[in-house]
Backbone as JSON, one array per atom type, in Angstrom:
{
  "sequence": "XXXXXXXXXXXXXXXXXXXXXXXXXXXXXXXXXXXXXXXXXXXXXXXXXXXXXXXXXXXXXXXXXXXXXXXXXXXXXXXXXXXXXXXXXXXXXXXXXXXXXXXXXXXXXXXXXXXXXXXXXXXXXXXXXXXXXXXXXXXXXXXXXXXXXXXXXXXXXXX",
  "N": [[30.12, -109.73, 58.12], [31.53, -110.65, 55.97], [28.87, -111.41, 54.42], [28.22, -108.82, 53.69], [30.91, -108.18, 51.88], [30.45, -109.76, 49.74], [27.35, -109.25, 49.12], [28.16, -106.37, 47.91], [30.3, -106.96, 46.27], [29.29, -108.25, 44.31], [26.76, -106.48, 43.71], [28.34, -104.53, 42.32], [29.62, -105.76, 40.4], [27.09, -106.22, 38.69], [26.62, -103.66, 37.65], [28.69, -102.94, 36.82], [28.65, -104.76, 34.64], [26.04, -103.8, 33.49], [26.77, -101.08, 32.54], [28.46, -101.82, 30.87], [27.01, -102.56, 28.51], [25.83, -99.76, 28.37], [25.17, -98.3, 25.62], [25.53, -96.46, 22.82], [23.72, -96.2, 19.23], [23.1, -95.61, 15.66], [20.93, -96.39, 13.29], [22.26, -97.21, 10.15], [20.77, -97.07, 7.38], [17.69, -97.77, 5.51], [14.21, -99.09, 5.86], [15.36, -101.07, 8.05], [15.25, -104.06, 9.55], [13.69, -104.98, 12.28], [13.96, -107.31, 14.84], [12.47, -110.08, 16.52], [14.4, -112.01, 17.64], [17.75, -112.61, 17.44], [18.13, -113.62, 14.64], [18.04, -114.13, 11.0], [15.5, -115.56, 10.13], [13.66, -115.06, 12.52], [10.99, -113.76, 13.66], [9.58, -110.25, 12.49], [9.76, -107.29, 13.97], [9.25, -104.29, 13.63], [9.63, -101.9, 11.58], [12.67, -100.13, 10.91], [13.54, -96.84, 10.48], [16.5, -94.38, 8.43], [18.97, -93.19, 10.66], [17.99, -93.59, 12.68], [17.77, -93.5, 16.53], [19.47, -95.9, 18.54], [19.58, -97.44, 21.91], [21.99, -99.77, 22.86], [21.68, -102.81, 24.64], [22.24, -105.84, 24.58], [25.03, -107.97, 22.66], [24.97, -110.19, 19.96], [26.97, -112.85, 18.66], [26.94, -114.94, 16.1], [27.99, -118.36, 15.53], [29.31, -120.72, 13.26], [27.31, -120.55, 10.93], [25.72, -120.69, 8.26], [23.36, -120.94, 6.91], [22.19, -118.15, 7.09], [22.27, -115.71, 5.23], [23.09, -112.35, 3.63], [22.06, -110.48, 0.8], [24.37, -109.28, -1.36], [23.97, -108.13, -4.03], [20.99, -106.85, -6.27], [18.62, -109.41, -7.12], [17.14, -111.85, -8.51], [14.33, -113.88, -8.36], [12.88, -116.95, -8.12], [10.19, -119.93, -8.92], [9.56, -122.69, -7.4], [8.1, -124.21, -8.93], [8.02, -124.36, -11.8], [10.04, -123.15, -12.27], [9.04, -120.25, -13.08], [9.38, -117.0, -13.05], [9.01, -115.01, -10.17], [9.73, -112.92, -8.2], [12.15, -110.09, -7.65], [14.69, -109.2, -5.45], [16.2, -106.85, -3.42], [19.5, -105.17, -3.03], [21.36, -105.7, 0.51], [18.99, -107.53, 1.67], [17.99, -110.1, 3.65], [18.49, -113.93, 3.33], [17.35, -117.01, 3.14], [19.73, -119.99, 2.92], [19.2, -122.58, 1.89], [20.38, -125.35, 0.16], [23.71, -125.83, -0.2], [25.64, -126.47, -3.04], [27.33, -128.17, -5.85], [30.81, -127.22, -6.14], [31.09, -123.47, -5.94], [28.31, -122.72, -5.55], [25.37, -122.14, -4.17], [21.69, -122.34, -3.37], [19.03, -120.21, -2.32], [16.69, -119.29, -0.56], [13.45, -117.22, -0.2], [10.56, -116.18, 1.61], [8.19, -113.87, 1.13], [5.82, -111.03, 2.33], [3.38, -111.93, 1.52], [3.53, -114.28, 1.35], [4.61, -116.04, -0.59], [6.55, -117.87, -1.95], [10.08, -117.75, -3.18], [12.66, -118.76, -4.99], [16.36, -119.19, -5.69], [19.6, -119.93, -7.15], [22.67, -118.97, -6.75], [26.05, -117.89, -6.72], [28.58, -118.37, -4.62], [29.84, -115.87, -3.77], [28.14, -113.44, -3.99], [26.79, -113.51, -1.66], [27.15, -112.45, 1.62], [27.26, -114.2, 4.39], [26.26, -114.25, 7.65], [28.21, -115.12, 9.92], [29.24, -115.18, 12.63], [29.36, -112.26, 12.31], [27.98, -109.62, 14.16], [25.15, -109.29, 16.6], [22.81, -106.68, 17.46], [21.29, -106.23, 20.51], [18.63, -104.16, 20.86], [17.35, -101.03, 22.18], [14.63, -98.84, 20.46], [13.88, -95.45, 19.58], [11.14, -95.04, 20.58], [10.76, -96.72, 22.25], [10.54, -100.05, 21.63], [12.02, -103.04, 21.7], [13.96, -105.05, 20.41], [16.26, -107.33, 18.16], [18.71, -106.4, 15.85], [20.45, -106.52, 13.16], [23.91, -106.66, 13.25], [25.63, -105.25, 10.86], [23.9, -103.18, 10.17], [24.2, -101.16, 12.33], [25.17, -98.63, 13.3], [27.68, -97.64, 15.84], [28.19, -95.16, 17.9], [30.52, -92.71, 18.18], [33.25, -93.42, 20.72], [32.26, -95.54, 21.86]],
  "CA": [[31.01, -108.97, 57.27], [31.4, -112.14, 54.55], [27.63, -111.21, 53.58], [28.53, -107.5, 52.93], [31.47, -108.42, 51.0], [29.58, -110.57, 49.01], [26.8, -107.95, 48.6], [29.23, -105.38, 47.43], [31.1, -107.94, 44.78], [27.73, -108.82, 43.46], [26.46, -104.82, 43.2], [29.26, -103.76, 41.09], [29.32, -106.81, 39.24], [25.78, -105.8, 38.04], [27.13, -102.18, 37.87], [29.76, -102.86, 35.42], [27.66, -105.27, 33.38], [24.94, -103.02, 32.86], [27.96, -100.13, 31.89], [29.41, -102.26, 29.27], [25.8, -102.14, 27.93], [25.08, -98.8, 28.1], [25.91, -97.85, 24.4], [23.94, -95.89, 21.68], [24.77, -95.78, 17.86], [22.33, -95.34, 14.95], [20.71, -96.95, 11.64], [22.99, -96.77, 9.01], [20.11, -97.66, 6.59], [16.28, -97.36, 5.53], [13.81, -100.01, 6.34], [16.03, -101.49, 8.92], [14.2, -104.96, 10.51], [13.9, -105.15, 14.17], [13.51, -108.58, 15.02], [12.64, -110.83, 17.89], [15.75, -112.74, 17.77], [19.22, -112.69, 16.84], [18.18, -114.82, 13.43], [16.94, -113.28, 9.87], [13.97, -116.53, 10.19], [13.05, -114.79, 13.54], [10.2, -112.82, 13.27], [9.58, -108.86, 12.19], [9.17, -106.27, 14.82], [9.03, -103.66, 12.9], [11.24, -101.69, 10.23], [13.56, -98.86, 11.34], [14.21, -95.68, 9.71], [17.69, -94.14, 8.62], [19.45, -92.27, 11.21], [16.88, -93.69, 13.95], [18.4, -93.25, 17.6], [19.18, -97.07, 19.19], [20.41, -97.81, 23.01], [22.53, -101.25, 22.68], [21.23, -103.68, 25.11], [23.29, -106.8, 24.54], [25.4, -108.64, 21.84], [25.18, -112.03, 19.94], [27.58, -113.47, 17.53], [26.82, -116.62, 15.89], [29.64, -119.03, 14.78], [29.24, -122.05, 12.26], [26.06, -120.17, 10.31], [25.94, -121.07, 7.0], [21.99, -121.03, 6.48], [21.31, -117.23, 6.77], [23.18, -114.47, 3.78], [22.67, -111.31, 3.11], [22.12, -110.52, -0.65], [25.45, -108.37, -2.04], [23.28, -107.86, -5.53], [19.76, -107.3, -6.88], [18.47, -111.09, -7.78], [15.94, -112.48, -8.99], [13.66, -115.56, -7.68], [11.58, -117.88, -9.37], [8.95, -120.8, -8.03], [10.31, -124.31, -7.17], [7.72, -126.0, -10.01], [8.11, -124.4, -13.28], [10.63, -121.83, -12.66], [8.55, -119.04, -13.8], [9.84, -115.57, -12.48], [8.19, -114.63, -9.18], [10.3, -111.48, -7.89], [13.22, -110.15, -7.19], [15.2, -108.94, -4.22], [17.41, -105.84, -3.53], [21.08, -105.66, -2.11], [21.02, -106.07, 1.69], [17.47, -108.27, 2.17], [18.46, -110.93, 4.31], [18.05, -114.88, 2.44], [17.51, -118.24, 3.6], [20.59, -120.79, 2.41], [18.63, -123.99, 1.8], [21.14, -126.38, 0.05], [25.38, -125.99, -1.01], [25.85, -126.69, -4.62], [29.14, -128.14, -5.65], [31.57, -125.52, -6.13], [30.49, -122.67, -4.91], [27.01, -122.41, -5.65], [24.13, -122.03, -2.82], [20.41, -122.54, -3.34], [18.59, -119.61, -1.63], [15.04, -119.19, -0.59], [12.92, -115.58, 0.15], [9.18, -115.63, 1.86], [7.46, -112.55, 0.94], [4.77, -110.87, 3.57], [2.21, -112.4, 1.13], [3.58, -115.9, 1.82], [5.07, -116.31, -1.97], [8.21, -117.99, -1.87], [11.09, -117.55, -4.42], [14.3, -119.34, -5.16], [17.38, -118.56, -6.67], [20.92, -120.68, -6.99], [23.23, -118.08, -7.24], [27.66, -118.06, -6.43], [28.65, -117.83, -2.82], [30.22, -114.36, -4.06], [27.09, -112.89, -4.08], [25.75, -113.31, -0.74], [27.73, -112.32, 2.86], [27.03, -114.94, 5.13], [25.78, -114.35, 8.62], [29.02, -115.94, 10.54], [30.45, -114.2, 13.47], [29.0, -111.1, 12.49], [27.28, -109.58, 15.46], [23.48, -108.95, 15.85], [22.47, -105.98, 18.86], [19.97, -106.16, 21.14], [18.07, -102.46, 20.88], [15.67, -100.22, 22.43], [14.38, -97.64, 19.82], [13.19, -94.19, 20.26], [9.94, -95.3, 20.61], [10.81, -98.24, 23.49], [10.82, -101.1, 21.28], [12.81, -104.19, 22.27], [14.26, -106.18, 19.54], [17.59, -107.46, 17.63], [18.99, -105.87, 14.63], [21.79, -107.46, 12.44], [25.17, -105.05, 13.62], [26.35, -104.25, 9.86], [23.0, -102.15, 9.76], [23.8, -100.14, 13.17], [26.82, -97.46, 13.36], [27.85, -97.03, 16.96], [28.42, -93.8, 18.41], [31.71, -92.7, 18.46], [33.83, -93.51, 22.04], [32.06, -97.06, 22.2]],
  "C": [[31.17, -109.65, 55.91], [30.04, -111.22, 53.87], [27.56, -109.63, 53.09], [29.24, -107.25, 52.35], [30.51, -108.7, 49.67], [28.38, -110.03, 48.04], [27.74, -106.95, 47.73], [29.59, -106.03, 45.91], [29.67, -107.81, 43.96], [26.97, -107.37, 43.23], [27.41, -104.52, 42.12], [29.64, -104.55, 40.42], [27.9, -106.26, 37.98], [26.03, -104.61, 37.28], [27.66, -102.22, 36.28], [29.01, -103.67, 34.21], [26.81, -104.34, 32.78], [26.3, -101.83, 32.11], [28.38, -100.83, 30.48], [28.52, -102.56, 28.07], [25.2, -101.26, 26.97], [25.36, -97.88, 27.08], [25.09, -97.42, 23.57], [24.53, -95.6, 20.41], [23.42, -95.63, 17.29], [22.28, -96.38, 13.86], [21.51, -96.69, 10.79], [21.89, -97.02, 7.45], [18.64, -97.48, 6.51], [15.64, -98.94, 5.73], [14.33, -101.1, 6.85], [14.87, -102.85, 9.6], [14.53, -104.85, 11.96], [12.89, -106.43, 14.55], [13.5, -109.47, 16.27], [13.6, -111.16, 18.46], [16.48, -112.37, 17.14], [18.83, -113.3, 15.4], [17.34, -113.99, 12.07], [15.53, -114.08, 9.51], [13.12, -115.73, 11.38], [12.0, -113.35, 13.07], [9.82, -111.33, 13.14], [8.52, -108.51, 13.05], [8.1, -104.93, 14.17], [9.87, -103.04, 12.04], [11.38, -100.15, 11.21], [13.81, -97.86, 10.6], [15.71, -95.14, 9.3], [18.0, -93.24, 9.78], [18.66, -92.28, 12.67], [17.92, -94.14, 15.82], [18.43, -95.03, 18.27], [19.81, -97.06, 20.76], [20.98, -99.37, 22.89], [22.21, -101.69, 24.25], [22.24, -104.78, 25.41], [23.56, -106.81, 22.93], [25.25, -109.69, 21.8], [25.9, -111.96, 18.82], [27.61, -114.96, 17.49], [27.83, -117.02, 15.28], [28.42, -120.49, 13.75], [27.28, -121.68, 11.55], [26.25, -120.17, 9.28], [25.08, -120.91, 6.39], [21.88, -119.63, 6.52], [22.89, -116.1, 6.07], [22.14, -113.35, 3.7], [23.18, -111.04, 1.74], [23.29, -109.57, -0.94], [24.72, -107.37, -3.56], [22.12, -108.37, -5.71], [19.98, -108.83, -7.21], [17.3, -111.42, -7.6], [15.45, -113.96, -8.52], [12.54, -116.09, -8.28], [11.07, -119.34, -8.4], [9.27, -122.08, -8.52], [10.11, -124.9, -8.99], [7.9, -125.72, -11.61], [9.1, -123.12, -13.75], [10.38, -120.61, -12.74], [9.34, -117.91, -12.83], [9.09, -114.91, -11.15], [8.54, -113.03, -8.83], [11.59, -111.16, -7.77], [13.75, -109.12, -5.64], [16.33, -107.55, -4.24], [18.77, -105.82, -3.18], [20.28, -105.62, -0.94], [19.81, -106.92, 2.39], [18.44, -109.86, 2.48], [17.75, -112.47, 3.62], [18.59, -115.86, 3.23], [18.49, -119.24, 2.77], [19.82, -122.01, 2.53], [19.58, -124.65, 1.28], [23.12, -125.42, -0.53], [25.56, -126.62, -1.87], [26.88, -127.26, -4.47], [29.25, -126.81, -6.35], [31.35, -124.78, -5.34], [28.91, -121.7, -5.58], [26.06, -122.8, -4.67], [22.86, -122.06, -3.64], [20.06, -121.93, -2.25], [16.93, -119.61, -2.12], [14.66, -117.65, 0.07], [11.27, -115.9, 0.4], [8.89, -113.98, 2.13], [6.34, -112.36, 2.16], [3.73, -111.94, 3.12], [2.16, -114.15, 1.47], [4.06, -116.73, 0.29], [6.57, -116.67, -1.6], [8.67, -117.78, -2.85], [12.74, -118.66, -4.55], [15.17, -119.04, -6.05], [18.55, -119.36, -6.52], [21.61, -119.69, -7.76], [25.16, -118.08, -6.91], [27.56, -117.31, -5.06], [29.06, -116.27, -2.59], [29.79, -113.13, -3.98], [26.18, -112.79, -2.95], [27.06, -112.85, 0.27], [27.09, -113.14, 3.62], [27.41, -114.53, 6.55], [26.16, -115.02, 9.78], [29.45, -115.09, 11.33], [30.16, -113.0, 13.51], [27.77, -111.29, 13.65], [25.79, -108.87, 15.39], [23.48, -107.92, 17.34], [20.72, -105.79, 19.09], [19.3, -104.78, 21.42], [17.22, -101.82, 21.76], [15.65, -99.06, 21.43], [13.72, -96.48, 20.24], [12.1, -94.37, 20.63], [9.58, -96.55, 21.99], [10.49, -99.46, 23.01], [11.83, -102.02, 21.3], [13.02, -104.89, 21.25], [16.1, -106.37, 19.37], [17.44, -106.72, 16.12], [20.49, -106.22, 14.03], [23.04, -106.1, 12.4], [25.33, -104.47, 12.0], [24.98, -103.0, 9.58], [22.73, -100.99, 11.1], [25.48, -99.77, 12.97], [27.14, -97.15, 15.0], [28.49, -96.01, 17.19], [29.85, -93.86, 18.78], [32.54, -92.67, 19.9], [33.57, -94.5, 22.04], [33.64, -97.72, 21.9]]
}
């Protein structure tokens, strides 16, 4: 009787986990990344469309992240050795925090597909930092498995 307790507890344990899961919201956004991991270094699945159908999977929220920002404002990036002008970046494109300035100035970095890096030292004002906010684990219409950074999914209303 113990071992069919036991069974039982442990079924609707599973039960309810998977339930608190089973959630579906949408893209709020156009070329959306869908990425291996929870992390904007982790590597590109593929890009998402606006308005593209997701099932939520799991959650992660990272604490004490300081290294990955999302851009607030166009900005421009230029090449470690002579400065020159390389490219620039749009709002929302996710940026590597390489060093803390005094004050509040950051030193950000951007690899391009081509493998061109960029840098920019710009005011902390200017980026959203990648703290606490929550990243979801997806399946897309298509049955792709990745993470996607939450401020770029809308969940379905009742969640």
């Amino acid at each position: 009787m113990r071992i069919l307790s036991f069974l039982f507890i442990l079924i609707l344990t599973s039960i309810c986990a998977e339930a608190q899961y089973s959630r579906y919201g949408y893209t709020n956004g156009s070329s959306i990344i869908l990425r291996a991991n929870h992390s904007t270094s982790s590597s590109k699945l593929t890009s998402l469309k606006k308005g593209e159908s997701l099932e939520i999977l799991d959650e992660f929220y990272p604490t004490n992240n300081t290294n990955e920002a999302i851009l607030k404002y166009e900005t421009r990036f230029y090449d470690t050795y002579d400065g020159n002008y390389v490219f620039k970046l749009p709002e929302g494109k996710a940026v590597k925090v390489i060093e803390h300035l005094n004050g509040s100035k950051v030193k950000i970095s951007y690899t391009q597909r081509d493998k061109s890096k960029g840098y920019a030292t710009i005011t902390t004002d200017r980026l959203k930092f990648i703290n606490g906010d929550g990243w979801y684990k997806v399946r897309t219409e298509s049955g792709k498995v990745g993470w996607v950074f939450g401020q770029f999914v809308d969940l379905e209303i009742g969640d």
